[in-house]
VODRENGU-269801 format. One record per residue (C-alpha): x, y, z; residue number from 0. Coordinates in Angstrom, 2 decimals, decimal comma, always signed. Example, Ala and Ser with C-alpha at 12.3 -4.5 7.8 and 13.67 -1.06 7.14 Angstrom:
<atoms>
{atom {+12,30 -4,50 +7,80} 0} {atom {+13,67 -1,06 +7,14} 1} 
</atoms>
This chain:
<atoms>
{atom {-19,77 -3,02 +22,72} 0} {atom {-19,33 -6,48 +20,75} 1} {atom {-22,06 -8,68 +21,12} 2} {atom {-20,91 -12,52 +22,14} 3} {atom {-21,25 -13,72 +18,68} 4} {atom {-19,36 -10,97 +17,04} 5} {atom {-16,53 -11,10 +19,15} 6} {atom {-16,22 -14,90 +18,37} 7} {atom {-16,31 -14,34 +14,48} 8} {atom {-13,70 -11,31 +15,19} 9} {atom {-11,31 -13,21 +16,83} 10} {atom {-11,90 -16,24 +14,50} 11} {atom {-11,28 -14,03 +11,51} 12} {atom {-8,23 -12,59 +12,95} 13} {atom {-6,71 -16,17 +13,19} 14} {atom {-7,93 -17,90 +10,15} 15} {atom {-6,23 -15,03 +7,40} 16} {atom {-3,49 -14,51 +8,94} 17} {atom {-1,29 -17,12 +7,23} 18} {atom {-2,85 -15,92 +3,96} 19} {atom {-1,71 -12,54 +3,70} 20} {atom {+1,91 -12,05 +1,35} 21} {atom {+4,28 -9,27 +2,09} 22} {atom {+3,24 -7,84 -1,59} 23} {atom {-0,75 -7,73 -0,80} 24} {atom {-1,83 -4,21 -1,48} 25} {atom {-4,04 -3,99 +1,20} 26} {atom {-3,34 -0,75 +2,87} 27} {atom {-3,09 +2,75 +0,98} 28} {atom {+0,00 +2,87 -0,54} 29} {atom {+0,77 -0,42 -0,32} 30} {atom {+2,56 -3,09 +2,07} 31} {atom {+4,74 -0,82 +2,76} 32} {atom {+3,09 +2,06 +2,96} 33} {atom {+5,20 +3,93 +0,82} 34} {atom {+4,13 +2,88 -2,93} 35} {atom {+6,35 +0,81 -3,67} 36} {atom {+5,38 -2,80 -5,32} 37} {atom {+7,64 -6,07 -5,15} 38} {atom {+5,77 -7,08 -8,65} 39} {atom {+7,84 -6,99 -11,95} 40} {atom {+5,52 -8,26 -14,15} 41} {atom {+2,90 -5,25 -13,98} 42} {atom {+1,39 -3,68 -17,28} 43} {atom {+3,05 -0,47 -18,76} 44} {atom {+1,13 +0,39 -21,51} 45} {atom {-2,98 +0,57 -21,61} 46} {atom {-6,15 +2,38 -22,99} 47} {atom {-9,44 +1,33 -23,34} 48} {atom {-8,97 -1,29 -26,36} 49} {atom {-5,49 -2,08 -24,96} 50} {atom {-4,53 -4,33 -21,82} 51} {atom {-8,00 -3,93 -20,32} 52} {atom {-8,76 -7,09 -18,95} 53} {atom {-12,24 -5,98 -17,34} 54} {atom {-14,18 -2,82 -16,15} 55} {atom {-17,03 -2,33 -13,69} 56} {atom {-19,01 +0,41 -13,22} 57} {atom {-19,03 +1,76 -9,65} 58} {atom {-21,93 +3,64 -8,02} 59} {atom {-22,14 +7,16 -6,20} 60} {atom {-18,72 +8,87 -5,81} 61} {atom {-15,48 +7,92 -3,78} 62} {atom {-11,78 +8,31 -4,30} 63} {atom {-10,68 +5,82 -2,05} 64} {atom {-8,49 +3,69 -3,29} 65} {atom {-9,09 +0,26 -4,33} 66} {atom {-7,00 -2,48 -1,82} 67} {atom {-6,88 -6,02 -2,68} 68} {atom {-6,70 -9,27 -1,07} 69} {atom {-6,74 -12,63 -2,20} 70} {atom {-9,35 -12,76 -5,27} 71} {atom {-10,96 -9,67 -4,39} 72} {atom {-10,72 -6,05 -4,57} 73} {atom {-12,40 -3,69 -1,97} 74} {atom {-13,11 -0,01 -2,07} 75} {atom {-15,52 +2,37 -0,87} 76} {atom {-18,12 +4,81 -2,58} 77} {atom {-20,80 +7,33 -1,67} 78} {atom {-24,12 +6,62 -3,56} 79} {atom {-26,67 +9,41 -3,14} 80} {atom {-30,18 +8,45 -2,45} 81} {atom {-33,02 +9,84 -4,62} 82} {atom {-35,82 +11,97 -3,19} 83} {atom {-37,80 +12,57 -6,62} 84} {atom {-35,02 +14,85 -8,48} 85} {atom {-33,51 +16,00 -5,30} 86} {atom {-30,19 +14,04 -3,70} 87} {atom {-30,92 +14,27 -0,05} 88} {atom {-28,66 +11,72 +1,76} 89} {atom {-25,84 +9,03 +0,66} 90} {atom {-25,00 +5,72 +1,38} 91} {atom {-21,84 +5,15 +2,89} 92} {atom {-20,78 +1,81 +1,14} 93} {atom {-18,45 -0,57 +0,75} 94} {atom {-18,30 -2,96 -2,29} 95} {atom {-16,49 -5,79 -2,92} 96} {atom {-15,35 -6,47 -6,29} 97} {atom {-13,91 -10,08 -7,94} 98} {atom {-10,18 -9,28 -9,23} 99} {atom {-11,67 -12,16 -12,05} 100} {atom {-14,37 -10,69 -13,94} 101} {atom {-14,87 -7,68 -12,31} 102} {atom {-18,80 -8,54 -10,96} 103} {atom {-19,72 -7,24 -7,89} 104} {atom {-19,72 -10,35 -5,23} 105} {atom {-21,23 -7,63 -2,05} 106} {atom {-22,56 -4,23 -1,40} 107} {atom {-22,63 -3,33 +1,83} 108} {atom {-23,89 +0,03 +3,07} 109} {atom {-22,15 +1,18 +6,45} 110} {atom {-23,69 +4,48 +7,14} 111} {atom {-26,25 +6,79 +6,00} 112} {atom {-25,37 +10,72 +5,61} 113} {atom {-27,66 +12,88 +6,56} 114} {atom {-28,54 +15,85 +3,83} 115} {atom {-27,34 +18,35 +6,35} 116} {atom {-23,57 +16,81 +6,48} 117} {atom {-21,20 +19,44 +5,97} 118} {atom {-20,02 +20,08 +2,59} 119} {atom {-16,74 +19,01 +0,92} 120} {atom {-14,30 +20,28 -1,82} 121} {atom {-14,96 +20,02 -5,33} 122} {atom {-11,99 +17,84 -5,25} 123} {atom {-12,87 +15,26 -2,72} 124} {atom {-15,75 +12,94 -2,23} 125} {atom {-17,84 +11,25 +0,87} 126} {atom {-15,77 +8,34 +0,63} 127} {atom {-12,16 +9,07 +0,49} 128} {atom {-9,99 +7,59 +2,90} 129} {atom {-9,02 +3,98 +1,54} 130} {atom {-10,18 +0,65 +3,41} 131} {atom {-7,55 -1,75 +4,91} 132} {atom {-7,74 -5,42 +5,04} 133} {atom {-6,22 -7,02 +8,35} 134} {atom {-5,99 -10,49 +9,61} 135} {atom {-8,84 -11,51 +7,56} 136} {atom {-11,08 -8,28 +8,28} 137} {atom {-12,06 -4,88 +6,74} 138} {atom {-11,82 -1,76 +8,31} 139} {atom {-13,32 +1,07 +6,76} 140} {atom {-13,11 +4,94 +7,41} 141} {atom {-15,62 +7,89 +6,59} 142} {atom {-14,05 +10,66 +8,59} 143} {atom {-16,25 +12,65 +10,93} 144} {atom {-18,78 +10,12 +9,41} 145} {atom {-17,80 +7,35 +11,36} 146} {atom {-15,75 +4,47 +11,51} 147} {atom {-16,54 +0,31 +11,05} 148} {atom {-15,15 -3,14 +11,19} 149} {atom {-16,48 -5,62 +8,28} 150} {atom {-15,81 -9,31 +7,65} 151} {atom {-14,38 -9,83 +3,87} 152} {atom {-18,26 -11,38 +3,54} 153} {atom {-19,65 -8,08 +4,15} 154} {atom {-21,25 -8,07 +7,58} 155} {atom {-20,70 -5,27 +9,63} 156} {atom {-18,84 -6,58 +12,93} 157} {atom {-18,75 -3,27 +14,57} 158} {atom {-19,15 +0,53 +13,66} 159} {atom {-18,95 +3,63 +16,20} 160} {atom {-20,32 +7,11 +15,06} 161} {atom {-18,92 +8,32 +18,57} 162} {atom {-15,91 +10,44 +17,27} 163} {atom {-17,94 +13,61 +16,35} 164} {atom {-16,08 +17,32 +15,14} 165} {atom {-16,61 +19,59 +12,21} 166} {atom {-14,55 +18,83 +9,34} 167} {atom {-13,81 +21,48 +6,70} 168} {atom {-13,53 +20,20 +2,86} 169} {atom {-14,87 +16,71 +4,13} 170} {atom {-13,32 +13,57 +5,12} 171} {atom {-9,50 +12,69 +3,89} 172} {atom {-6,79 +11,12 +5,51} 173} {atom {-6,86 +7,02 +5,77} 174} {atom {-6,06 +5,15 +8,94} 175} {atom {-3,24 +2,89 +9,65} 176} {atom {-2,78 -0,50 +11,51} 177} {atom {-0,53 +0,22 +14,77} 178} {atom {-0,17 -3,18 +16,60} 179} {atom {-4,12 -3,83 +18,03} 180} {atom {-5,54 -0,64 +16,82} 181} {atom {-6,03 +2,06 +13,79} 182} {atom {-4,65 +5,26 +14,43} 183} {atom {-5,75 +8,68 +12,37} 184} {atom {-5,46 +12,02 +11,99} 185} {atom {-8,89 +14,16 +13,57} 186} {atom {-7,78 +18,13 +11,94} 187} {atom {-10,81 +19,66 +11,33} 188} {atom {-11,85 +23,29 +11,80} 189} {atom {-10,96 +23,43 +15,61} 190} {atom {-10,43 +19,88 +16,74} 191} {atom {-6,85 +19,32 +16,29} 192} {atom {-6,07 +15,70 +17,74} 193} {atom {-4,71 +12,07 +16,49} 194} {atom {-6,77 +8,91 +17,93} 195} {atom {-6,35 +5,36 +18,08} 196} {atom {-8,96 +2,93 +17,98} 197} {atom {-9,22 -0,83 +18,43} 198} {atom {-9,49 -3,14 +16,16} 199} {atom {-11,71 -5,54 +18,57} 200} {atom {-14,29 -3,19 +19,04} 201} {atom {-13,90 +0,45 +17,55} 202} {atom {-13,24 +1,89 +21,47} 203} {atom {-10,81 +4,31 +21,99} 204} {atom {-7,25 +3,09 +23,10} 205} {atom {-5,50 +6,70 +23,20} 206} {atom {-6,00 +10,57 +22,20} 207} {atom {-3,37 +12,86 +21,38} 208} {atom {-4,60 +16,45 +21,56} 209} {atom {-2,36 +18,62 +18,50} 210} {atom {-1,06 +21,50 +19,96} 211} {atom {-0,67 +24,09 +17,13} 212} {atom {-1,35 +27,92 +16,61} 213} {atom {-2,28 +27,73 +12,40} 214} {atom {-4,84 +29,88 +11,73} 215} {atom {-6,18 +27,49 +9,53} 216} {atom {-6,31 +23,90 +11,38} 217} {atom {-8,02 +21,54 +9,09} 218} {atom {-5,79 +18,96 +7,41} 219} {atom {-5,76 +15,00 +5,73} 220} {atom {-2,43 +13,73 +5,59} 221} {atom {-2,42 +9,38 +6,51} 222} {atom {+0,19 +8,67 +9,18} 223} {atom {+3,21 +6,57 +8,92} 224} {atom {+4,12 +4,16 +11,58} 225} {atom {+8,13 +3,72 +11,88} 226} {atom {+10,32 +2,65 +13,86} 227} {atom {+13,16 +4,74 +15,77} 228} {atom {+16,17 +2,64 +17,84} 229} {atom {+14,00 -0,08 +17,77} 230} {atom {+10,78 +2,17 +19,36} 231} {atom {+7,96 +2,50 +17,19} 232} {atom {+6,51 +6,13 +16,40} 233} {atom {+3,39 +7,38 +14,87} 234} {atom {+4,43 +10,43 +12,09} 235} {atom {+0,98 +12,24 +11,84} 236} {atom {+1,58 +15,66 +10,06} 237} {atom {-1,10 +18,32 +10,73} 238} {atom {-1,39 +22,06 +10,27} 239} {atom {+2,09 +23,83 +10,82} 240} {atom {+3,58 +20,91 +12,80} 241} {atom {+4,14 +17,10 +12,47} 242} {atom {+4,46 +15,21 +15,73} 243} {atom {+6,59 +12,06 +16,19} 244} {atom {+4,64 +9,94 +18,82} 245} {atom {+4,53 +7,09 +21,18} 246} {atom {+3,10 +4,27 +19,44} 247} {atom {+1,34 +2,58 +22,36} 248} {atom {+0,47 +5,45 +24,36} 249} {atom {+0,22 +8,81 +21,84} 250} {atom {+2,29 +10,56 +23,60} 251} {atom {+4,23 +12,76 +22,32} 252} {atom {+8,34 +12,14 +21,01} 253} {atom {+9,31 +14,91 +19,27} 254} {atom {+7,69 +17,87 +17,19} 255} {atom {+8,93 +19,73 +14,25} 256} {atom {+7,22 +23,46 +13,31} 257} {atom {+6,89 +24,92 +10,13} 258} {atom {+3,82 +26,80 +8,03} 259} {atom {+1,15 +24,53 +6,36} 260} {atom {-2,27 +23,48 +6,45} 261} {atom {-4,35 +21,25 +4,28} 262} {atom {-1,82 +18,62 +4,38} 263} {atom {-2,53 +15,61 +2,53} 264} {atom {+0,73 +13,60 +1,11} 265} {atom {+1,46 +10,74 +3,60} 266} {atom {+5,21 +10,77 +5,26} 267} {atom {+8,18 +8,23 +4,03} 268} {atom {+10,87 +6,89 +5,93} 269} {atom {+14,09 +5,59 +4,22} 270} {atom {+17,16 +5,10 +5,73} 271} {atom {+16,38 +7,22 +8,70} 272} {atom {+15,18 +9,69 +6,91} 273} {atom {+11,40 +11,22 +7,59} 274} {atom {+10,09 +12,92 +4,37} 275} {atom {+7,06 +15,45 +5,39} 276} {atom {+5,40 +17,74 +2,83} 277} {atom {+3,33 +20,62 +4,05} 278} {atom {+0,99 +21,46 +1,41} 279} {atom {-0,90 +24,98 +1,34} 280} {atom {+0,08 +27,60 +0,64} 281} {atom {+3,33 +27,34 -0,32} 282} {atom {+4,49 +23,56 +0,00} 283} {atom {+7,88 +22,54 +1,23} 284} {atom {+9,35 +19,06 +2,01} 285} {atom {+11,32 +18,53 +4,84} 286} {atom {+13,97 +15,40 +5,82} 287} {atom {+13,87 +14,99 +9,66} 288} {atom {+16,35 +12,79 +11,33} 289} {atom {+13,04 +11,38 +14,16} 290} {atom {+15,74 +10,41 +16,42} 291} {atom {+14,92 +14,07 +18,79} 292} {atom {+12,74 +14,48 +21,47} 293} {atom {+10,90 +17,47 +22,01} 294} {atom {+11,40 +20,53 +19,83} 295} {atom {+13,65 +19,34 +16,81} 296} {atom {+12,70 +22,26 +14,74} 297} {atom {+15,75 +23,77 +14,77} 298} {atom {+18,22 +20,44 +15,49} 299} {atom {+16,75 +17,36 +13,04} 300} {atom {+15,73 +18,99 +9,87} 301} {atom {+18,29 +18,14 +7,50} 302} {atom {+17,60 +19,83 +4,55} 303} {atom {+14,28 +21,77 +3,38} 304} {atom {+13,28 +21,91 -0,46} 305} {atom {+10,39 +24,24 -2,02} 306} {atom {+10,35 +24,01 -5,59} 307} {atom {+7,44 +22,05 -7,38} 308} {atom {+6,85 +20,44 -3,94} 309} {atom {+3,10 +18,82 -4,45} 310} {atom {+0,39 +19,85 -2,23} 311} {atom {-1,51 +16,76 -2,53} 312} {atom {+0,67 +13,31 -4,16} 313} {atom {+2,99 +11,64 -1,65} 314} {atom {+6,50 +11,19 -2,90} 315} {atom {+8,79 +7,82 -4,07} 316} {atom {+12,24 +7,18 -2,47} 317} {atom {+14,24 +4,69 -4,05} 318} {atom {+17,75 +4,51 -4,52} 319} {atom {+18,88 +7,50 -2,45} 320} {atom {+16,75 +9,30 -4,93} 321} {atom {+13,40 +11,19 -3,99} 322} {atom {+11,08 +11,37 -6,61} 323} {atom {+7,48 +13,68 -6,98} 324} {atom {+5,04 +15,32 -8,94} 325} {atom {+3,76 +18,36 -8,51} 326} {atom {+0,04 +19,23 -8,89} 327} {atom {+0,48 +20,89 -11,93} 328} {atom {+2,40 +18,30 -13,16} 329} {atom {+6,29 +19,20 -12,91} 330} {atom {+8,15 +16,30 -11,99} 331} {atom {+11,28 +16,19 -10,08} 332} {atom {+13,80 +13,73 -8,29} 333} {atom {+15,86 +14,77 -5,68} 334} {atom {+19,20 +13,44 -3,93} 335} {atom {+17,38 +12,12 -1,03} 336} {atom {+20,19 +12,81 +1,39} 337} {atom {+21,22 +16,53 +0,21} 338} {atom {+17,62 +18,07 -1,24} 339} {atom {+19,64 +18,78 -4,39} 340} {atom {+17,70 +18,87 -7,67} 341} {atom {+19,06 +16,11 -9,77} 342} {atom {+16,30 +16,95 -12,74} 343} {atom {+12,97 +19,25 -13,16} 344} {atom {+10,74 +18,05 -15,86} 345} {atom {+6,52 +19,00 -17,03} 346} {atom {+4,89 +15,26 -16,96} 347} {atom {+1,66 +17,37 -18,13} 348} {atom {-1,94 +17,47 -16,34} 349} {atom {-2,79 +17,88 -13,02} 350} {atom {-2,16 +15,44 -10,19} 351} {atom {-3,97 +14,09 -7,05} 352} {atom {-3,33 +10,64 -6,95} 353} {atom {+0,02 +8,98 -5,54} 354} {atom {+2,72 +7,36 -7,64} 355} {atom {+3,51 +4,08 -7,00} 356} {atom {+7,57 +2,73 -7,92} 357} {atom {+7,59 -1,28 -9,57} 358} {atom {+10,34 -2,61 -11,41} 359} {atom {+12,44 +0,27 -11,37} 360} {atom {+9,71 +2,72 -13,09} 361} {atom {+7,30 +4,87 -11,77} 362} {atom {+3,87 +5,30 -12,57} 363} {atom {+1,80 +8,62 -12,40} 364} {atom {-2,01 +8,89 -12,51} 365} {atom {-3,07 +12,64 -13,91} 366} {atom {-6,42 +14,23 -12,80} 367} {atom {-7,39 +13,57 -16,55} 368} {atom {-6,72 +10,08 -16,39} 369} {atom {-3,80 +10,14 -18,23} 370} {atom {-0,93 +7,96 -17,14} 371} {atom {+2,65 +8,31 -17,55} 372} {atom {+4,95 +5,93 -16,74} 373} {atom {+8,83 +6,84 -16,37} 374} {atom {+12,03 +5,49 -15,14} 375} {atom {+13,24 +5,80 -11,26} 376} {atom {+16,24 +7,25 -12,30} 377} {atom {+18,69 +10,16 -12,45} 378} {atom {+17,94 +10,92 -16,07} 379} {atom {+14,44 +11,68 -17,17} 380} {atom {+12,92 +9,14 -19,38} 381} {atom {+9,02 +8,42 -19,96} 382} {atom {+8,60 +4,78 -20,95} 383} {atom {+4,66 +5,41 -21,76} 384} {atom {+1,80 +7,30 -21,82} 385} {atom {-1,63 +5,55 -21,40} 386} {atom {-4,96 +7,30 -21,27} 387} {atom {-8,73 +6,26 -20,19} 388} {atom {-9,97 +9,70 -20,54} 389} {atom {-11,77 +10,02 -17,71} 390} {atom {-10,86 +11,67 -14,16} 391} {atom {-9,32 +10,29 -11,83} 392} {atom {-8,11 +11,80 -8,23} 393} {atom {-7,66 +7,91 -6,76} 394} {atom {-4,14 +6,06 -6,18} 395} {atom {-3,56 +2,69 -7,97} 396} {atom {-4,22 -0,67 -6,54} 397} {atom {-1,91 -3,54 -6,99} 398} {atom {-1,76 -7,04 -7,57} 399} {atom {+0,34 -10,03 -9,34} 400} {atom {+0,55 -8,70 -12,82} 401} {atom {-2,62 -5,97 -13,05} 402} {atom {-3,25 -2,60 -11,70} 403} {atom {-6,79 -1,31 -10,53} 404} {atom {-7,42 +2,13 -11,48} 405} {atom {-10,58 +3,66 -10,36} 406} {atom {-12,12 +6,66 -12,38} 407} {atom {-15,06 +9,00 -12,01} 408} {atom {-17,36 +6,13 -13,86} 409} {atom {-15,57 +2,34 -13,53} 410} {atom {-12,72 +0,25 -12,17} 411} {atom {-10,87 -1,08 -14,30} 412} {atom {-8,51 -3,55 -14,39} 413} {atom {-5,17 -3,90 -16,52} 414} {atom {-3,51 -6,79 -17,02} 415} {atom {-0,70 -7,78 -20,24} 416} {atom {-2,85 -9,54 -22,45} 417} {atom {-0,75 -13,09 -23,30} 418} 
</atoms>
């Protein structure tokens, strides 16, 4: 529970930000609205590291979070092991806070400690994953079965809980969202199949759905989407072989749709009431649900299904009646949004992890290798450019007036058209 003073600077925060906040702040993964897309026009296309680079920073420990910024700053989070003579025995759960100026380092705050007997995680995915969101003038920031904490954009820690406990497989993964007064997320790990809301006042728990589903393998990552339905808001919160519509101030559940997946990771879209749900592993599909059902919709709402070079792990574009993705291996493909028909099939090259974002009608891709390629949102394939750091890179871009943030295995960096 809040002590007297903390609730004071809470509430003060959440009144004194508000009125700064823009509808294009990239505060949230994905974006404002959560879906990649970026309002900007005047953001860089080409780049490499003598090109457009108007700083880097070097960030400590690991993390693939993705960087969110607000105002003059930009916040992400990292895992920075702690040194027992030659042995790395526990991490630092930590959240930095980086000037969108001159890239220095303004505060380093560490959240949690990990013990050394933590479970394990994929080659592919770090201590720090899920991406921070800044709300009404405060941080919230997300370590999975880690824990979960409230920050002031100064750095102190308002509130944390460690009190949501279950055995993850692979790690942590799949980033809160705001809903209203709370964060909701997705809790799939290897038997604990649920979706929870928390409160943004103090981190206690507002609502638990409990997942019913019968995979075999239960674990999953995907980031809900909050949208709303005949003017009734739903949480979409895909897990292993089902995604569940629900109730966005109670969890319960709306509707349900069934199909066979687990490990999901790509975060839902909804355009023009559509619902766009990948399934990831083994064999990923996308499906477009009408989320107007109740109940069992399996075999009523889905629209149209699609398999081919569906990605496992990126989250899709829509723009334009056009759906848009990359596949982790690198095929690209746009879609008629409303039909599933292929409209072209092309090899971008690499391997991906990392979400497109759409701005001024192009779309740019962040490879595994850190190669970029940047291509038109249109119905004829055409690459614009191809940038490279040369160094890997499994984190979504961050956005702001005029520069992208692109985090790496070693540095941020920020890239900004040099005048």
């Amino acid at each position: 529970m809040l002590h007297l003073f903390q609730r004071f600077v809470l509430i003060l925060g959440l009144f004194s930000h508000t009125s700064f906040v823009t509808g294009n702040d990239w505060v949230v993964f994905r974006g404002p609205n959560g879906d990649g897309s970026s309002a900007f026009q005047n953001l860089p296309i080409e780049w490499g590291a003598d090109n457009n680079v108007s700083w880097s920073t070097p960030i400590p420990g690991e993390g693939w979070s993705s960087p969110v910024v607000y105002k003059d700053t930009v916040y992400l989070t990292s895992a920075i092991p702690r040194v027992d003579g030659n042995e790395k025995t526990e991490f630092d759960l930590t959240v930095l806070a980086i000037d969108i100026l001159n890239g220095k380092t303004a505060w380093k705050t560490n959240v949690f400690i990990q013990d050394s007997d933590a479970p394990s995680k994929h080659q592919k995915n770090s201590h720090a994953s899920p991406t921070p969101i800044v709300h009404k003038g405060m941080l919230y920031v997300h370590f999975g079965h880690q824990g979960t904490a409230c920050l002031s954009l100064e750095g102190k820690i308002i509130w944390k809980t460690v009190a949501i406990k279950y055995q993850p497989v692979h790690g942590n993964g799949g980033t809160p969202i705001i809903v209203n007064d709370s964060m909701v997320f997705s809790v799939d790990g290897a038997a604990t199949t649920k979706v929870m809301a928390l409160m943004l006042a103090d981190g206690s728990v507002k609502w638990t759905f409990d997942r019913q589903s019968d995979a075999p393998r239960k674990f999953s990552f995907s980031t809900p989407a909050l949208i709303s339905v005949n003017g009734k808001q739903q949480v979409i919160s895909p897990g292993s072989d089902v995604v569940h519509g629900l109730d966005a101030e109670t969890g319960t559940m709306i509707w349900k749709v069934r199909y066979d997946g687990y490990s999901v990771i790509p975060k839902p879209v909804y355009k023009d009431g559509l619902l766009y749900v990948s399934t990831s592993y083994n064999t990923p599909w996308i499906y477009c649900i009408d989320p107007s059902g109740a109940g069992d919709i399996t075999d009523t709402h889905v629209k149209w299904s699609h398999q081919k070079q569906v990605p496992h792990t990126p989250s899709i574009i829509i723009v334009d009646g056009k759906l848009f993705m990359v596949s982790d291996r690198g095929i690209g493909s746009c879609l008629d949004a409303k039909t599933g028909e292929v409209i072209w099939q092309e090899r971008i090259g690499g391997n991906f992890s990392a979400s497109p974002i759409l701005a001024n009608g192009l779309i740019y891709l962040q490879s595994e290798q850190g190669d970029a390629t940047v291509i038109e949102a249109s119905s004829v394939f055409k690459v614009v450019a191809k940038n490279t750091f040369g160094e890997r890179s499994l984190a979504s871009y961050g956005v702001s007036d005029g520069a992208l943030f692109i985090r790496t295995s070693e540095s941020l960096y920020c890239v900004r058209n040099k005048k």
